[in-house]
N, C-alpha and C positions, 0 to 999 in steps of 0.2 A: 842778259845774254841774247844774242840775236837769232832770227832764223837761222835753219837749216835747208834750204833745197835741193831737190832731187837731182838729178844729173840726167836719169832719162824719162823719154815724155809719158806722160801718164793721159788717159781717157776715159771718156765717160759718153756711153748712151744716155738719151734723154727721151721720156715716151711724149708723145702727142698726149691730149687730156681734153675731156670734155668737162665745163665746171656745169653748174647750177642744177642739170639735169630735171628742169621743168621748176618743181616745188620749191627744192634745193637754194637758191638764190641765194648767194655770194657764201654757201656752205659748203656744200656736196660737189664733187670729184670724180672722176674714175678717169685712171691711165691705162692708154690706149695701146696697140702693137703697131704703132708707125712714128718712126727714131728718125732724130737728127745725132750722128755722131760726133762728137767734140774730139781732140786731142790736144794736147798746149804743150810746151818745152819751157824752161828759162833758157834767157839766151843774155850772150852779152851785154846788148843794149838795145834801148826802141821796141817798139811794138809790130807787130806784123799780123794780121790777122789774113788768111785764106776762106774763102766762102766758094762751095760747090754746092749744084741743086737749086731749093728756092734760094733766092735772095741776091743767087750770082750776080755780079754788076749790078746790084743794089745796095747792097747792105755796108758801111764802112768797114774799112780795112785797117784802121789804126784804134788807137785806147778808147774811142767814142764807141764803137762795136757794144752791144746790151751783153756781150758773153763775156771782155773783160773790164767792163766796170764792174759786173758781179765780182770777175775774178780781184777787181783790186780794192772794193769794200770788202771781202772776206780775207785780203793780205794784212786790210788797215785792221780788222776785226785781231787775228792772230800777232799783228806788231810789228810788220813790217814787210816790203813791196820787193822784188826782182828786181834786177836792175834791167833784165828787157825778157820780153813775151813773144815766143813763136806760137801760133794757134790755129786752127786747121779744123773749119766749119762743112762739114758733109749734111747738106740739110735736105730731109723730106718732108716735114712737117709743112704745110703751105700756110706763107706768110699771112695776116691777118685774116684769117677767116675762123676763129672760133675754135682752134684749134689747141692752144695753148702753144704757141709759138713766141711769145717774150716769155713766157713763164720755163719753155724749155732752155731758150737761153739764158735765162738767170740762176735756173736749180744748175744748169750745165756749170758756167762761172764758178759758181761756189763750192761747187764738189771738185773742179779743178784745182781751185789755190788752197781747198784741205789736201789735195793728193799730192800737191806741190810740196808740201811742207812736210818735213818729217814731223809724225807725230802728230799733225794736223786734225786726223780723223778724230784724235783723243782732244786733242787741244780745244776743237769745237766739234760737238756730240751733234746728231741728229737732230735734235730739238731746238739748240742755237740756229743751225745750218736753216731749217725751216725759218725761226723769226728772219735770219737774216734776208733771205729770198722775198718772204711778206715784205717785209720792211722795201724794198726794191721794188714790188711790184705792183705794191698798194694794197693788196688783199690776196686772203690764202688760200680760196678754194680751188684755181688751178696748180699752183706749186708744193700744195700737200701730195696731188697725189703724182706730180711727176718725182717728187722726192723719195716717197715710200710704194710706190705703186698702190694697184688695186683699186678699192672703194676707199673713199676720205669722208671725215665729217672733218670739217676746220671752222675756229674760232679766234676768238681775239682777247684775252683779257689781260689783266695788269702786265706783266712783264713781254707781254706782245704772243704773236702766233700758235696756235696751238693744233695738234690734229690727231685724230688716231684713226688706226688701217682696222677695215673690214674686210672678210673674203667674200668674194662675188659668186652664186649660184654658178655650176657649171650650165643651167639652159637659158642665161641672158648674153646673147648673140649681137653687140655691136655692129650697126651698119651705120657707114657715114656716106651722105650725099653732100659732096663737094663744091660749090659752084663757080665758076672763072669770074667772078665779080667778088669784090673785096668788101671787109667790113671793119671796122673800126671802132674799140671798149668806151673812148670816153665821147663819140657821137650818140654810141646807142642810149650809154649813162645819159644824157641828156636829156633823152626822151619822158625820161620814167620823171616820174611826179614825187613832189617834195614828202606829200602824206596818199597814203590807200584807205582805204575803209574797212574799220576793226573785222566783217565781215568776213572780206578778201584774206586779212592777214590769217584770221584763224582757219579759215578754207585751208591755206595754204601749209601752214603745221603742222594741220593733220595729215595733209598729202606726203610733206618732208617726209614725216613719221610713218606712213603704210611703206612709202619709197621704199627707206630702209629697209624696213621688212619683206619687201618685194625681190632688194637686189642680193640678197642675203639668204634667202629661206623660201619666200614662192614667188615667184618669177608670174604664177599666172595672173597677179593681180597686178600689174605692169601699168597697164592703160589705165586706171582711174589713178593710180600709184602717181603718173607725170604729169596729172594736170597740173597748172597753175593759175594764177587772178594777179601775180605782184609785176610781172617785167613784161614775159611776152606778147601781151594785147597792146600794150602799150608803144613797143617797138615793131609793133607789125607795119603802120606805116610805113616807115623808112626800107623796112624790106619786104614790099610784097610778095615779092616768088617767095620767101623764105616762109612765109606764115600760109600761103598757098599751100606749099610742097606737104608741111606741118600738118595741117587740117586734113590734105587727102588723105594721108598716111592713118592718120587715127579715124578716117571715119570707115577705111577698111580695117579697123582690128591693130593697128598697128601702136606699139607705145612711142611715138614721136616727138619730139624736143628741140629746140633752140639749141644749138651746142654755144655754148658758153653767151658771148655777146652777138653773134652769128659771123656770117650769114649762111654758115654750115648746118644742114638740119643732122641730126642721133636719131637712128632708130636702134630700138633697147629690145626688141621681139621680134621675129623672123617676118618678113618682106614679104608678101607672096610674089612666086614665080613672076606673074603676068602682072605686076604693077610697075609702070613705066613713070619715072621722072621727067624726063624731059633730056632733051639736047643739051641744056644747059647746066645738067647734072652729071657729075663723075661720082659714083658708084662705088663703095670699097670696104666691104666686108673686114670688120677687123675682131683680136682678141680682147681679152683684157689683160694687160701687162702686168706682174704679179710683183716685180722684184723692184721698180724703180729706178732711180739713176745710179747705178752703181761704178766706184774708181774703180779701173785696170790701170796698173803699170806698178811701178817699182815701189809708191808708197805703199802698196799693200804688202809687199814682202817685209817693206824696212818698219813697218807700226809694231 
């Protein structure tokens, strides 16, 4: 028996995400309160994709678009494709900088062509919908938590992706400094070194592990909680204002971080007033996103 598709267009928020959060390195997650919104339709034929915001007059507008290959791995997933795609890309998220912006467009995809399909949500569960998204993006610590919101730990074993949600202290106060200069996951991946020093690694475990306990339960031990020894010394080259920005922040008190590959720095503990980034920093105070990317539209009636 073949699909079922919806008749009207169904959508999906998708939060910004900062991965590795210092220690964390290609595990740990937290989803952000700044959304790119998707929407998609079947339509009779061909693909059309709309992009407003970042990306406008960048980003393709036909089946090459990173929102519907997701959407058409997760049609081939369910057993079968539309025979055309209207799609309509509202993006805040800013492109390449550390933000989790392919990973938004891919959890976005995937949750579109379950919401597409009657029964979809049931047909592929949570936990498929993650492998699939990993499986697209290469690794699962920005797409755990744009899928489930919050704090993520994510993993990898036999059957592929795996993650589970933590809730986040109400006094860890996300700030993200933005900067108009771009960065890019597999230049930075380049930088890092094939082995670290058993040292380093175990330094680092145990930071993962107070993290946790940091972002969860006391927030005041924040700043030794994000150090790290595995990525960020390593890629400070390639970005010095980023590893700049980094260092000032923590040597006033501050818990500051690489957000993902960069070049965006995470502060994880309140700013003070009078600390100045620079001109070449946008500034933006965010939440932490609790719910994830969640379908609106008609599949949710008709499940």
């Amino acid at each position: 028996m073949g699909l079922t598709f919806v008749t009207d267009p169904v959508s999906v928020r998708t939060p910004a995400t900062s991965a590795n959060l210092g220690p964390g390195f290609d595990a740990l997650g937290l989803a952000l309160t700044l959304y790119d919104d998707l929407t998609a339709r079947v339509t009779g034929d061909g693909v059309k994709v709309t992009v407003s915001g970042e990306g406008a007059g960048e980003l393709p507008g036909d089946e090459t678009h990173l929102v519907v290959r997701a959407m058409l791995a997760t049609f081939d997933e369910l057993g079968g494709r539309p025979r055309g795609l209207a799609v309509e890309c509202d993006n805040r998220i800013p492109q390449a900088r550390g933000l989790g912006s392919s990973s938004a467009a891919i959890v976005g995809g995937v949750q579109l062509a379950r919401g597409l399909v009657v029964g979809g949500l049931e047909l592929i569960d949570d936990e498929a919908a993650l492998r699939i998204a990993a499986r697209l993006e290469g690794h699962p610590d920005n797409v755990a938590p744009c899928l489930l919101g919050g704090f993520t730990i994510a993993w990898t074993e036999g059957a592929g992706a795996r993650a589970v949600r933590l809730p986040v202290h109400h006094d860890v106060h996300p700030k993200v400094f933005v900067p108009t200069e771009r960065g890019y996951t597999a230049s930075a991946r380049a930088a890092l070194p094939p082995d670290v020093p058993h040292a380093d690694a175990s330094f680092n475990a145990g930071r993962a592990a107070l993290l946790t306990h940091a972002l969860t339960t006391d927030p005041s031990v924040l700043l030794p909680a994000t150090a790290d020894r595995l990525h960020q010394g390593y890629r400070a080259e390639a970005m010095p204002g980023t590893a700049s920005l980094v260092a000032a922040l923590r040597s006033v008190g501050v818990a500051a971080v690489v957000s993902g590959a960069g070049p965006t720095v995470l502060a994880l503990s309140e700013v003070p007033g009078d600390f100045h980034a620079g001109e070449q920093w946008r500034a933006e105070p965010l939440g932490v996103d609790a719910h994830g990317a969640l379908v609106k539209g008609s599949m949710v009636e008709l499940a």
